[in-house]
N, C-alpha and C positions, 0 to 999 in steps of 0.2 A: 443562604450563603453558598456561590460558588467552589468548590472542590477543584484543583485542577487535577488534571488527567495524564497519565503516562500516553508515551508516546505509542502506547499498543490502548490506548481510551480507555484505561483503569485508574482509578483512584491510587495518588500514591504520595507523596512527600511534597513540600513543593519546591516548586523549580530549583531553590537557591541551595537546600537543600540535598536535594539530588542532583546536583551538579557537581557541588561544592566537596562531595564526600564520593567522588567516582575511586578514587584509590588512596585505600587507609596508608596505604607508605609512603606518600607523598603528600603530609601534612603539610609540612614545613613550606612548599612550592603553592600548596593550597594558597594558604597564610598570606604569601609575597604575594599571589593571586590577588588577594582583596586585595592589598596596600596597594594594588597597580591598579585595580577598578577606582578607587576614591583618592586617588593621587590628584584624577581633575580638583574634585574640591579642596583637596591638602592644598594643592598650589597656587592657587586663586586666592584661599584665605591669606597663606603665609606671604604673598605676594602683595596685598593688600591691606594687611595688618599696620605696618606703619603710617599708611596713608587716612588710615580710618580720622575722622574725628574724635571729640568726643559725644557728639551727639549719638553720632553711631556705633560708639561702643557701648552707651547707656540704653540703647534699644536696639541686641543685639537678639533679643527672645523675640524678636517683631520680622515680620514678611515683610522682606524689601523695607526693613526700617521705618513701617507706615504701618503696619495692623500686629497692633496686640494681639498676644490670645488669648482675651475678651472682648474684643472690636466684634461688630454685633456681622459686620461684613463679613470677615474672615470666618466665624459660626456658620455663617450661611453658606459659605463654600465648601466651608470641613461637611456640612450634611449634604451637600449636593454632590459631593466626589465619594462621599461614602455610600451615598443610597443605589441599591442594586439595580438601578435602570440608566443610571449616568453611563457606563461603558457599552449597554447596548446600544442607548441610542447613539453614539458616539459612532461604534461600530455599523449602525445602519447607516449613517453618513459618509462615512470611509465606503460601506457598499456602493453608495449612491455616485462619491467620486471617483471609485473605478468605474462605475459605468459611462461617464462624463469620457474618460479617460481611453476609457476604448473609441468612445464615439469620433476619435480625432483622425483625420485622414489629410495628408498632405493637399490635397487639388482640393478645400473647401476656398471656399469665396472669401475674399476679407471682407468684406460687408453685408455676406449675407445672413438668413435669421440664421441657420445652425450655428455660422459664425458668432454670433451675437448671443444666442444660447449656449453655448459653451463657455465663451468669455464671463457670461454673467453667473454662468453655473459657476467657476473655477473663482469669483469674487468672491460667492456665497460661503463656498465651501474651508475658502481662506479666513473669513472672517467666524464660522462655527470656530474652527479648527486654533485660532486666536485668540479667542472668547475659552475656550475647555483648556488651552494653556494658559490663560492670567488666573482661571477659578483654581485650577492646580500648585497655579505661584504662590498666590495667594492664601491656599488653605496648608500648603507645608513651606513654605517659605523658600528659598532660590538656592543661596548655596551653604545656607552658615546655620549650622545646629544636625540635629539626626531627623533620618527620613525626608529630608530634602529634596526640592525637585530633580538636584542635580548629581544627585546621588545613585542615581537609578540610571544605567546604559541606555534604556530604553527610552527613557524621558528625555535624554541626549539626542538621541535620534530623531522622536517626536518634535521635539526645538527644533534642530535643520534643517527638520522639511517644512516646519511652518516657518520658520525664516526666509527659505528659498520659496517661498509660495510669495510669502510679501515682497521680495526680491524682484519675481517675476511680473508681479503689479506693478512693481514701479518702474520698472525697465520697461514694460510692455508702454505703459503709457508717455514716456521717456519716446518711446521708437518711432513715433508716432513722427515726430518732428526732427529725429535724428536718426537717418539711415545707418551711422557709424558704431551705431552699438548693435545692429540687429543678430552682430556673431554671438555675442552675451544674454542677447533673448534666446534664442536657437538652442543655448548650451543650458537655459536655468529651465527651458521646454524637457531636455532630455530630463532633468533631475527632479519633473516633474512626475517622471513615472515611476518613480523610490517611492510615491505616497503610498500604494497598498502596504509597505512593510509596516507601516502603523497599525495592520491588523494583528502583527503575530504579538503587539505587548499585550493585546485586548484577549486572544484563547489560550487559556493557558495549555490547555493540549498542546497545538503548536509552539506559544512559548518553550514547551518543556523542550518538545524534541528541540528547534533549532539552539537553545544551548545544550544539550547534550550532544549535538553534534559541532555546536564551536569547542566547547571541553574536551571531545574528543581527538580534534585535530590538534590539541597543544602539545600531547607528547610524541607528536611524530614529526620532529622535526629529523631528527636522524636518517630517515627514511625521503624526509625531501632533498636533504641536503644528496646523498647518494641519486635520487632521482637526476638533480640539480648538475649533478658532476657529470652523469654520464650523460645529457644533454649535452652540458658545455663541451667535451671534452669530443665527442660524435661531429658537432657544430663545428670546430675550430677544426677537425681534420676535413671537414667536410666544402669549409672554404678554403684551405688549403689545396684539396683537389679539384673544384672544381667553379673560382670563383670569375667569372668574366666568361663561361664559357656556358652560360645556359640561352645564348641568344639564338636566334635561325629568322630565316629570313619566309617573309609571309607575301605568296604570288601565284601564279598559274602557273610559269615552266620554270621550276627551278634546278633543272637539268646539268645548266650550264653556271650556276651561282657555287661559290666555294667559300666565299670571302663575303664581309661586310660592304666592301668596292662593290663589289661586282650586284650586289642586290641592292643599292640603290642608285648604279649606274642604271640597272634595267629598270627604274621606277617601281621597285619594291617597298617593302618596310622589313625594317630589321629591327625587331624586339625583344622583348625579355620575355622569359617564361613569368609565370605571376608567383609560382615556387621555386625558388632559385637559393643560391649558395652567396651571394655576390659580399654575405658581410656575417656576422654571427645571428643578427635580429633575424634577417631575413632566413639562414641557416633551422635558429629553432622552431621558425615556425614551420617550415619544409619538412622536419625531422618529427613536432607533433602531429604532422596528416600522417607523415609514416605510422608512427607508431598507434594509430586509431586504427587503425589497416583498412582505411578507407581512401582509394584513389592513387593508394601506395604505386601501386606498380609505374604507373606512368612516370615518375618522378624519377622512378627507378633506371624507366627506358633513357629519359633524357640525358641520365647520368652515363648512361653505356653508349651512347650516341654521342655525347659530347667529344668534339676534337680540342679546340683551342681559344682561344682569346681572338675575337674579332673571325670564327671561323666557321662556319656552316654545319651544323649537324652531318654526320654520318652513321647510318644503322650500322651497330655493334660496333663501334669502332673501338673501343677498349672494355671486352667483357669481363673483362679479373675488374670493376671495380664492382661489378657483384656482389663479392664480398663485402663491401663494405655497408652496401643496404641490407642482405642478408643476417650480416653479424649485428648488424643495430637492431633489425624485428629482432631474434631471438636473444638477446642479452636484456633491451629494453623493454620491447613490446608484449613479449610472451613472458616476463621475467619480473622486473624493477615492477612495472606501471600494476602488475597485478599484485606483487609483494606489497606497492601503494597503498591499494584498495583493501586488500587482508588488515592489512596493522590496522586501517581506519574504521572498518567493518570491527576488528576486534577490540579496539578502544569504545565504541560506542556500546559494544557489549559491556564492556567493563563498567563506560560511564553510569549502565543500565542497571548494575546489581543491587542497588537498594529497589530498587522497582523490581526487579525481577525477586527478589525475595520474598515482597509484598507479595506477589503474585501468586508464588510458591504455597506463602502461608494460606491466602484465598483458595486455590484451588486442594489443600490440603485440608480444610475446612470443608468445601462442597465433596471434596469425596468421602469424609467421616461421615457426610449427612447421609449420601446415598448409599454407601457401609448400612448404617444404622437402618435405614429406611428399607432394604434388604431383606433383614435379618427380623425385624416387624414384619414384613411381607412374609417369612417363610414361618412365622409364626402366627399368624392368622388365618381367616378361613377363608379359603379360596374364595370369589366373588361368584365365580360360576355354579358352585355346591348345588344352589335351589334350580338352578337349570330344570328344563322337560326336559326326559331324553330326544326327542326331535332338537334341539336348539344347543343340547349337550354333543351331540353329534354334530352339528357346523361348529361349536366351539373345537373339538376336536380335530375336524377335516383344516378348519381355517389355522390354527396353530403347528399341520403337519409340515415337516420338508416335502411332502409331495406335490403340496399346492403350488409351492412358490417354483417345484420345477416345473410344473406344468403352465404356472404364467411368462416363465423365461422362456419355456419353448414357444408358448405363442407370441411372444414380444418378437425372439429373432422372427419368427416364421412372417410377423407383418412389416417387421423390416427389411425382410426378403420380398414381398410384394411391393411395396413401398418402392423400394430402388428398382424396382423393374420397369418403373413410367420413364417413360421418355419421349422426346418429340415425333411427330407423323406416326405416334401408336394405333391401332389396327384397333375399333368399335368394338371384336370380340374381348381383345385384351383389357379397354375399360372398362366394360362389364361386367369382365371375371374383376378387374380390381376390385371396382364397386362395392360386388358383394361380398370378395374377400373383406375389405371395410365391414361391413353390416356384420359378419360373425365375428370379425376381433371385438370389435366395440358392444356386441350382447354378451361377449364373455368377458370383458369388463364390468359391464354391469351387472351379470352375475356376480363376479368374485365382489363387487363391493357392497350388494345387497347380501349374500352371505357373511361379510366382517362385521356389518353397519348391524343384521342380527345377533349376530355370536358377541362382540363384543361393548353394543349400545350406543346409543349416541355422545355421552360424552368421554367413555373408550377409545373409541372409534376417532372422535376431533383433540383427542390428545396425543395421537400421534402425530408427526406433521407428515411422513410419507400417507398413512392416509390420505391424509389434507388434499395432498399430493397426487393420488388416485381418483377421488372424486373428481378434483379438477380437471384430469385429463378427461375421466370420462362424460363430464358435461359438456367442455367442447365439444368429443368427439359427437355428440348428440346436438349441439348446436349446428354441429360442421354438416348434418347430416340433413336434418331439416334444412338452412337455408339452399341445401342444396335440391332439396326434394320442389322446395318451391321456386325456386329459379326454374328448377324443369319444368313444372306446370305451367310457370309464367300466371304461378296466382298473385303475386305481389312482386314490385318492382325492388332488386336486388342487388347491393354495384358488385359487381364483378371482383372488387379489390376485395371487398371481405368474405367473400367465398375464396380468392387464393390464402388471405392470412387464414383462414381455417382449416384449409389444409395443410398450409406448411406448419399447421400447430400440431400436425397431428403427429410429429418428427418427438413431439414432448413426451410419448409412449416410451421410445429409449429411457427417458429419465428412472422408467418402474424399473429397471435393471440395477441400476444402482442399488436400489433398497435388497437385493436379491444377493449383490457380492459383499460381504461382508468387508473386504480390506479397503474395494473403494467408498465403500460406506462409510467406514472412519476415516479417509482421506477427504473425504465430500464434508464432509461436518469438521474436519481442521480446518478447511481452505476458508469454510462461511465463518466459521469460529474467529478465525484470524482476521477476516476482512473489516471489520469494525475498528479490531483494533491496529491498525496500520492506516486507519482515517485520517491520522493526523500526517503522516510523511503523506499520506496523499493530498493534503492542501498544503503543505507544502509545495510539493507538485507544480500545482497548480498555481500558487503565489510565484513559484518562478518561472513558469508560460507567460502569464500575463505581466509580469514588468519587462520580461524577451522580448516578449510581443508587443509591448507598447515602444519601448524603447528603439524597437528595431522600424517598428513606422515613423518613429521621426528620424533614427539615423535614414534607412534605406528606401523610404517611402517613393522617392523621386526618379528612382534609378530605371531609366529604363533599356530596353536590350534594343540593338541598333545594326547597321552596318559597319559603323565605326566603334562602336562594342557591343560586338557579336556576344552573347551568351551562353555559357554551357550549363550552370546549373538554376538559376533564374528564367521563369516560364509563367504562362500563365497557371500554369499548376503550383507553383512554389515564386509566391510574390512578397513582398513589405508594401502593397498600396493600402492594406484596410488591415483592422486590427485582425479579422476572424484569418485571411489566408496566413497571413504573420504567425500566426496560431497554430495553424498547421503546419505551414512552412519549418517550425522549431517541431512539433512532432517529428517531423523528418528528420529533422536533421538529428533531433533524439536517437534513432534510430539507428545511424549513422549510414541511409542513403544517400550518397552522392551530396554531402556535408561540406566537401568540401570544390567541389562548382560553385557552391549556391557560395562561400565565401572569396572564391578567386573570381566570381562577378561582381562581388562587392569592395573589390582594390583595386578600385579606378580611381587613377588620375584624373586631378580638376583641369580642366582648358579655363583659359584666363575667363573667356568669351561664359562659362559654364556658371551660372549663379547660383542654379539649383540645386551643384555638388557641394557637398561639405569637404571643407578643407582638408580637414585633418581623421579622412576615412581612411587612407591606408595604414597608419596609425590602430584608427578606434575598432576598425571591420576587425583583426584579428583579436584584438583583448576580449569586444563582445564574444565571437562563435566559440573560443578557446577556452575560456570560463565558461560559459556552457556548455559546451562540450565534456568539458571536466567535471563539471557538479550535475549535469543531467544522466550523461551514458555512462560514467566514471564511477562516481560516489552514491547517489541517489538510490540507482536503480540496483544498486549492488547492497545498500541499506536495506532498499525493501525486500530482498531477496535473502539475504541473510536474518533479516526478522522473520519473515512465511520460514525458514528453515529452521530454526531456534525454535519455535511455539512447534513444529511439526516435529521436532524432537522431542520438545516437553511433551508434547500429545502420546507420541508413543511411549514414552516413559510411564506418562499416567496408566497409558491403557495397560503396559504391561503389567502394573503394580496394579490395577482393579483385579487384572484376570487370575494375579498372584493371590491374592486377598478372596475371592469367589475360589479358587480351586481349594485355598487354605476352611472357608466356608464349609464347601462341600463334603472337603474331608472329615471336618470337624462332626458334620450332619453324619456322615458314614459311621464316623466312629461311637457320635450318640448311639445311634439306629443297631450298633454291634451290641453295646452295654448294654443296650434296651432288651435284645433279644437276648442275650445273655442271662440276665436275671428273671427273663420269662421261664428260660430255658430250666434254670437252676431252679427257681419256685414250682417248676411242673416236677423237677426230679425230689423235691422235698415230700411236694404232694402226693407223690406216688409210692416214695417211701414210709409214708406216714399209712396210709392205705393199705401197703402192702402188712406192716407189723401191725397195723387195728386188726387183720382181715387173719395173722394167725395168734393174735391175741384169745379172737372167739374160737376158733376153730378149738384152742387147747381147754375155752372153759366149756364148751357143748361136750366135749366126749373126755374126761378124766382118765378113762380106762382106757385101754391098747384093747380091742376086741381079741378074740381068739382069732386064728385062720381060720377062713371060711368059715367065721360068722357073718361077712358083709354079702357074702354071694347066697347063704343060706338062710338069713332073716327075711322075715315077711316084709311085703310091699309098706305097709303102713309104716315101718321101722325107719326101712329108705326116707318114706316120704316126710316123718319128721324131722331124720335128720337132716334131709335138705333144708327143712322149712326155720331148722333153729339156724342156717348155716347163713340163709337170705336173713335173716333178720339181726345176725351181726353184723354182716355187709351192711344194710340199711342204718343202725347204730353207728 
């Protein structure tokens, strides 16, 4: 049974779930939530309720009024939507139609094979996709009873696009014989690239995050509405200042032009800028390039250049309306649009705390383990004890601070050679690099024959920095033979992998890491992290590729001219094929020069132009604008605000191990004090105990106080007894 997965790729509640329960003080609004998701089915039942028969009210437990649930059909559907390989394969069909999907480029042939294999591909994949909607109809039934097909957003969605898919079959073959609909084929082409979002009901990783990110943007509407005002409100002063006056006239000498007359008495042209003020539409979108602060300033200039109505630009001709692009970046741009991005960054945090608490409790779990596991290790017997002293001494040497300063100082010291090559270098210089190379790389393999003895082999491959050491230094030993034999010219060698062996040899820095300790725990948050933010990264990547498909049917045909010249449209940044398209939105992700690439895409159709789409000065800005906003805006600002949350938790955790280990140590101190203590006190017992045995005899040997000088005047033998009874109480 599948598990889903938070949107950091942890096991956690599922979707509806975790969605449904983002803020405990907002039940009530939850609540109305559902009523407004299943309001579609409310409304269709109570709308159709009088109209029912009664046949169809007396088989109201039935699919589409035709299959019991005991119809031996509908059994076979319920086990076929149930058994765990139905959504994969499903899912690898969905792969197979984005690849169809990508393959589509405007300049294909109408009759040729890829022609013909794609049409036949896009038949196939309509009819799966057809076929895996009636087994679904079928096995929960359409709209009327629970768990229904229509009950589910996502099964909504799935319907629309295999609607629009059969749509487009019959429109296409429709077209065939009717030029007059080919704008309705063209437009059910565009909505034929929405079919990848049938991937995100199939992961539920991605499921999660994408509604945790529609739940998140519900309670910010306060925050658009403010966005929304100072838009409008920037917009309407903005056509007020400056509407009819963004035109100039386009020529070789226009020295002598002042006026609209006068530039096409000379045989000029007199046009519009393609950001202009002339109305409010046109006003917001002039004022969204602003506020991306990409391309801003010119927009800027035209506004300070502008004279009048029908009248010629003039540089600087009214520079106080500075202020007003001025006070819109910083009120807007630096202000609103980022307050935007916080609230929704911080709602998604919010939507996230039942996950995030799961989390809490997992990792609160793995560190009692390693707690515990600790504290067994410090009570056990060291693994090295039976050591020889020769092997007991590399255990020692290899465990000092001395070693690892002495491999840092060689790391820099070959990264000082290292960056000292450069082009037309001098024979003696390669040489000495050379063999600078040969001594770093035998003191690597020194140091990891001394660890690989001191701590074993499977010591040794349980760390991964090891891991990590050997690696380099097998390269470096690959790097070095096939360079040995290049020079002989004993075997024939390409050139290309003797350079990737030495640009590997750059992978030596990496031993540096293992050496600082603070980038070391930042190096293991960032791998820590990257797994789980897999999922906003297909996301990602689900909305490149519907941009990118989308944008090759919208802009596929456009191309750059003398009659439209190009500024940001090139053969570096195009819509002819799916891949540059692809990159093309990389870019413009980016926010390089975003907005060229969209003021070359709001071009006017000429009657004569068939190949332009009507209504692109329209569709160009809603496409770049929403991605612009959900790519450079929200997205990137998610995944950044998640790498910074886990890099908090990280430090949090680490502080609270190091708290726990100092509290360890102490604890170990203070045993170790007790211990000595009661050594201490037992050796003073025993010495007192010693000390009264020892005049216990003393007083039974001699009863009597001698006379004075009887001790100095008794015979030898006297002394010599009474030392000898004196040793043998001590002995007793």
């Amino acid at each position: 049974m599948l598990h889903p997965t938070d949107c950091n790729g942890m096991t956690a509640h599922t979707p509806d779930t975790a969605t449904l329960r983002c803020y405990s003080d907002h039940e009530e609004d939850e609540e109305e939530d559902d009523d407004t998701e299943e309001s579609l089915c409310v409304r269709m039942k109570l709308v159709l309720e009088p109209y029912k028969p009664q046949w169809c009210r007396d088989h109201e437990d039935s699919a589409l009024y035709l299959f019991t649930p005991s119809n031996r059909f509908r059994q076979w559907c319920l086990r076929v939507i149930a058994h765990k390989m139905f959504d994969h394969i499903i899912l690898l069909f969905i792969f197979l139609n984005c690849i169809t999907i990508a393959l589509e480029r405007p300049d294909i042939q109408p009759y040729s094979n890829e022609r013909v294999f794609l049409s036949v591909s896009n038949h196939i994949f309509t009819v799966i996709f057809v076929a895996e909607m009636t087994i679904k109809v079928v096995a929960q039934g359409l709209y009327n009873g629970e768990g229904v097909y229509l009950r589910s957003s996502w099964n909504v969605l799935d319907g629309m696009l295999v609607f629009v898919s059969l749509l487009d079959i019959l429109v296409s073959i429709a077209s065939a014989s009717n030029n007059r609909i080919l704008g309705i084929l063209r437009v059910l082409r565009i909505l034929r690239t929405l079919r990848p979002l049938r991937v995100i009901s199939r992961a539920p990783g991605l499921k999660l995050v994408v509604e945790t990110l529609i739940t998140s943007l519900r309670p910010i509407g306060n925050i658009v509405l403010i966005c929304c005002a100072f838009f409008i409100v920037f917009g309407i002063l903005g056509v007020q200042l400056f509407k009819g006056k963004f035109y100039h006239c386009e020529g070789l000498d226009l020295r002598n032009v002042t006026n609209r007359t006068d530039c096409l008495m000379a045989g000029y042209r007199w046009t519009r800028r393609k950001y202009n003020f002339d109305n409010l539409g046109q006003a917001l979108m002039s004022l969204f390039v602003l506020s991306s602060k990409d391309g801003w300033v010119s927009i800027m200039y035209d506004g300070l250049d502008a004279v009048g109505v029908d009248q010629q630009p003039v540089r600087n001709n009214n520079p106080w309306m500075l202020l007003y692009f001025i006070s819109f970046l910083l009120i807007v741009s630096f202000f609103v649009l980022n307050m935007f991005v916080g609230v929704v960054v911080e709602n998604f945090h919010k939507c996230r705390q039942d996950q995030e608490e799961e989390e809490a409790r997992v990792r609160e779990e793995k560190r009692a383990k390693r707690v515990e596991k600790r504290r067994r290790k410090a009570q056990e017997r060291p693994y090295y004890a039976d050591y020889s002293p020769m092997r007991l001494t590399i255990h020692t040497l290899c465990t000092s601070h001395y070693l690892d300063l002495f491999i840092t100082i060689i790391i820099a010291t070959n990264v000082l050679t290292m960056s000292m090559e450069h082009y037309n270098q001098s024979q003696y210089l390669e040489e000495g690099l050379k063999y600078c190379n040969y001594v770093f790389t035998l003191v690597f393999i020194i140091e990891t024959t001394l660890k690989l003895t001191a701590f074993g082999l499977r010591r040794f491959f349980k760390e991964r920095w090891n891991q990590l050491d050997l690696a380099i230094v097998l390269l470096s030993i690959m790097g070095i033979t096939l360079e040995e034999i290049d020079l002989n010219a004993s075997l024939p060698i390409n050139p290309t992998i003797i350079r990737i062996m030495r640009v590997l040899r750059i992978a030596r820095v990496l031993k540096l890491l293992k050496m600082a300790t603070g980038m070391r725990a930042l190096l293991d948050t960032v791998v820590q992290a990257l797994p789980q933010v897999g999922n906003l990264g297909l996301l990602f990547l689900l909305l490149f590729f519907i941009y990118a498909a989308l944008g090759v049917e919208l802009f596929g045909k456009l191309e750059c001219s003398e009659d439209n010249p190009c500024e940001g449209l090139s053969r570096h940044a195009t819509f002819h094929n799916f891949g540059m398209a692809f990159l093309t939105l990389f870019r413009v992700s980016t926010g390089d020069n975003w907005n060229g690439i969209m003021k070359d895409t709001l071009r006017e159709c000429r009657p004569d132009d068939r190949s332009c789409f009507t209504y692109l000065p329209l569709v160009s800005p809603l496409y770049f604008v929403t991605f612009v906003l959900t790519a450079q805006f929200v997205l990137v600002n998610v995944v950044v605000a998640v790498l910074m949350k886990h890099l908090e938790e990280s430090n949090k955790e680490a502080q609270e191990e190091a708290e726990e280990e100092a509290k360890e140590q102490e604890e170990a101190r203070q045993e170790e004090a007790r211990q000595e203590e009661a050594r201490q006190e037992a050796s003073r017992r025993l010495s007192a105990v010693s000390a009264e045995g020892t005049r216990m005899g003393l007083r039974s040997a001699s009863p009597v106080q001698p006379e004075e000088g009887e001790c100095c005047c008794g015979n030898s033998e006297d002394r010599g007894a009474a030392i000898l009874s004196r040793d043998d109480v001590s002995a007793q």
